[in-house]
C-alpha positions in Angstrom: -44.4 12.0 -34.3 -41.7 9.5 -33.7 -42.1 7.9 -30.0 -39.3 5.7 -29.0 -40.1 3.7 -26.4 -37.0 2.3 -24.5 -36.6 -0.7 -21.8 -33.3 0.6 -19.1 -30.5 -1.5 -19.8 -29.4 -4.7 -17.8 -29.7 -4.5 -14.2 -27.3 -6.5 -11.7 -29.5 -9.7 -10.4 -30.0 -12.7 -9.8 -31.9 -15.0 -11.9 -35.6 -15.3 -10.9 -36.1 -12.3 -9.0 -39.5 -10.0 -8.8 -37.8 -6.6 -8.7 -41.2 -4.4 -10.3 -40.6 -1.3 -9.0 -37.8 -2.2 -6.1 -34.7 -0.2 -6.8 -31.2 -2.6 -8.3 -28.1 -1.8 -9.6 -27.4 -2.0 -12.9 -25.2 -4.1 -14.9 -20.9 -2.9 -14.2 -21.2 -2.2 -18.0 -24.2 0.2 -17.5 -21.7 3.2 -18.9 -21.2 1.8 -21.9 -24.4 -0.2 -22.2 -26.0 3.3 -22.0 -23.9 5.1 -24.7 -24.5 2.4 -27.0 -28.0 2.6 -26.5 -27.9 6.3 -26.9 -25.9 6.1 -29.9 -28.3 4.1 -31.8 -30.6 6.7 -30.9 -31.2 9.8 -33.5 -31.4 13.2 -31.8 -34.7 13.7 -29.6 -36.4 16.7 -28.4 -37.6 15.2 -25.6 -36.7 13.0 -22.7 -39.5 11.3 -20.5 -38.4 8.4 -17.6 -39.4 6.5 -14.9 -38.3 7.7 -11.3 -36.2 4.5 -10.6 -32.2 5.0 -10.9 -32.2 2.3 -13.6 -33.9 4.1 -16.4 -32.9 7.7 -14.9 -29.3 6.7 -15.8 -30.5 5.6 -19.5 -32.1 8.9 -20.1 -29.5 11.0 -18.7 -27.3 9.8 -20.9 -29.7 10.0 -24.1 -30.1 13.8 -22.5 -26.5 14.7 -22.3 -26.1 13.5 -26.0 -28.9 16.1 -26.9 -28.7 18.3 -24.5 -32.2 17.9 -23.5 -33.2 17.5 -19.5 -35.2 14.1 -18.9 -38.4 14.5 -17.3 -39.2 12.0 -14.4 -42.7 10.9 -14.0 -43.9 8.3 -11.5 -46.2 6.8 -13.8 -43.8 5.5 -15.7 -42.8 3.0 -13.2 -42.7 -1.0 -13.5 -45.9 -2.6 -12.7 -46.1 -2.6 -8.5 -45.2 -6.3 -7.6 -46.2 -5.0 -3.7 -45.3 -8.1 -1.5 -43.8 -9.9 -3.7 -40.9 -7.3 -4.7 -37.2 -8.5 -3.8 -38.7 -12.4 -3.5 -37.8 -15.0 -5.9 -40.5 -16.3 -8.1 -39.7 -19.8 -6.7 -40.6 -18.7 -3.5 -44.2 -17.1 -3.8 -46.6 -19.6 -3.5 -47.7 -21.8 -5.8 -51.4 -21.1 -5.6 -50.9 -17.6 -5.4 -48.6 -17.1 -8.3 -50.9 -19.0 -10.5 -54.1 -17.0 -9.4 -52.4 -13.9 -10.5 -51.1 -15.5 -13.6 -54.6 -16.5 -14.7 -55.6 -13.3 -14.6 -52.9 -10.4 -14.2 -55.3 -8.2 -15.9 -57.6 -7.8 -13.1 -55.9 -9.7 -10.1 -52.8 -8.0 -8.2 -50.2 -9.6 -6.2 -50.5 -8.8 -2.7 -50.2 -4.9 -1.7 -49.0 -4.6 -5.9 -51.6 -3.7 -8.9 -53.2 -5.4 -11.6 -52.1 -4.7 -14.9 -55.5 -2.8 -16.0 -54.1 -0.3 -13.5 -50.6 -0.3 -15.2 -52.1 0.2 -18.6 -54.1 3.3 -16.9 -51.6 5.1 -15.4 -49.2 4.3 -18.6 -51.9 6.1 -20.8 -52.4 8.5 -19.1 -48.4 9.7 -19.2 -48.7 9.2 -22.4 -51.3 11.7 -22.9 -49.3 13.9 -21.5 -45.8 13.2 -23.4 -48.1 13.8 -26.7 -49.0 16.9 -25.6 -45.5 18.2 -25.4 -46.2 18.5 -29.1 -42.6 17.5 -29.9 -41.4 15.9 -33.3 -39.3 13.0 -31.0 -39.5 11.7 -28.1 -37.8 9.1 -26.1 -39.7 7.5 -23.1 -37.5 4.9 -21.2 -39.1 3.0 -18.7 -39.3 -0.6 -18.2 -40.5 -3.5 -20.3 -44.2 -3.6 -18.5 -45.0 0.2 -19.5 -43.7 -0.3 -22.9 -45.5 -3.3 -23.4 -48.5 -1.2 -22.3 -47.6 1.7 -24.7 -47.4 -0.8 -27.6 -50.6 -2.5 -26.5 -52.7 1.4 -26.1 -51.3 2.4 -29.6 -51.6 -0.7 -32.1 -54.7 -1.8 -30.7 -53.2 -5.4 -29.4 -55.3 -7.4 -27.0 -55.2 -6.2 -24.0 -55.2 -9.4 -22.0 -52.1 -10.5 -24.4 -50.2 -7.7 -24.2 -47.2 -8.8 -21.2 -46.3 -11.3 -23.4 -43.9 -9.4 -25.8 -40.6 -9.8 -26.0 -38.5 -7.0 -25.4 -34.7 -6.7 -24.9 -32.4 -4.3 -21.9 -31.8 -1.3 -23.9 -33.8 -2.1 -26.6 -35.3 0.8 -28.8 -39.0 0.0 -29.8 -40.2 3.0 -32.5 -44.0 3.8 -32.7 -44.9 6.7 -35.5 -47.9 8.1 -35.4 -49.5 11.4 -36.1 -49.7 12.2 -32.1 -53.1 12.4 -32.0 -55.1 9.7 -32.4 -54.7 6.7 -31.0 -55.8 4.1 -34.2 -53.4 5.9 -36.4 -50.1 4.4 -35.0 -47.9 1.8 -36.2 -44.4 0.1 -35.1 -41.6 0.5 -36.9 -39.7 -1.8 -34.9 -39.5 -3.5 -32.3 -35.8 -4.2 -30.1 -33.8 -1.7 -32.3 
């Protein structure tokens, strides 16, 4: 089973802001951002996204290409930032910022969720997308449930696992035999 895992493409912001799960605009060159993204993508049999307009409009446009329907699942969304969502970093506190940072694995921001509970509710959309038992799938979402997706099927560390790079619109392939979870592996990474 080939799972691509896509982040949306650029969104319209300024610099330094917490937008987790708060809905933005995307970029003015979203239509063609998206068609290049889609292009680079072989044909899939299915389409799973996050809820929020900035990956919706990614996988309607892989759908369309393939003529598959994108399913929309709420799990898929960017980690829950709660209070902090529409702030700029360089406004949230100082001590606050840093408590979280020491340990985003079990601390939340205020009102948001830690990521243990990211990683959860990641998995278990997952679970379900391999269960749809087809050959391809595309998943695009946002960079903090692909980095989760990576971390639950290559076995990374899963207090290391938000630090990965990953590019707007980039394709990250994990093949695998759809079943168990040790017997993954990424083929690349920002494709």
């Amino acid at each position: 089973m080939d799972l691509y895992l896509i982040r949306h493409t650029r969104p319209q912001i300024e610099a330094g802001l917490c937008y987790g799960q708060l809905e933005v605009p995307l970029a003015p060159t979203c239509v063609e951002d998206c068609a290049a993204v889609a292009a680079r993508l072989p044909p899939v049999e299915a389409v799973w996204t996050s809820p929020l307009s900035r990956c919706r409009t990614l996988a309607e446009a892989i759908g369309m290409r393939v003529g598959v329907a994108p399913v929309a699942d709420e799990r898929l969304r960017e980690l829950g930032f709660g209070e902090w969502e529409g702030r700029r970093w360089e406004t949230i506190g100082r001590e606050e910022s840093e408590r979280w940072a020491a340990d985003y694995w079990n601390v939340s921001p205020p009102g948001g969720e830690t990521y243990r509970e990211l990683y959860e509710r990641v998995g278990l959309a997952l679970e379900e997308i391999l269960a749809c038992h087809a050959q391809r799938v595309a998943v695009v979402t946002h960079a903090g449930p692909v980095r989760a997706a990576l971390a639950r099927y290559l076995q990374l560390e899963l207090r290391r696992y938000p630090e990965t790079d990953l590019d707007y619109g980039g394709i990250n392939l994990l093949r695998g035999d759809g079943t168990d979870r040790a017997g993954w592996r990424l083929e690349y990474l920002n494709g």
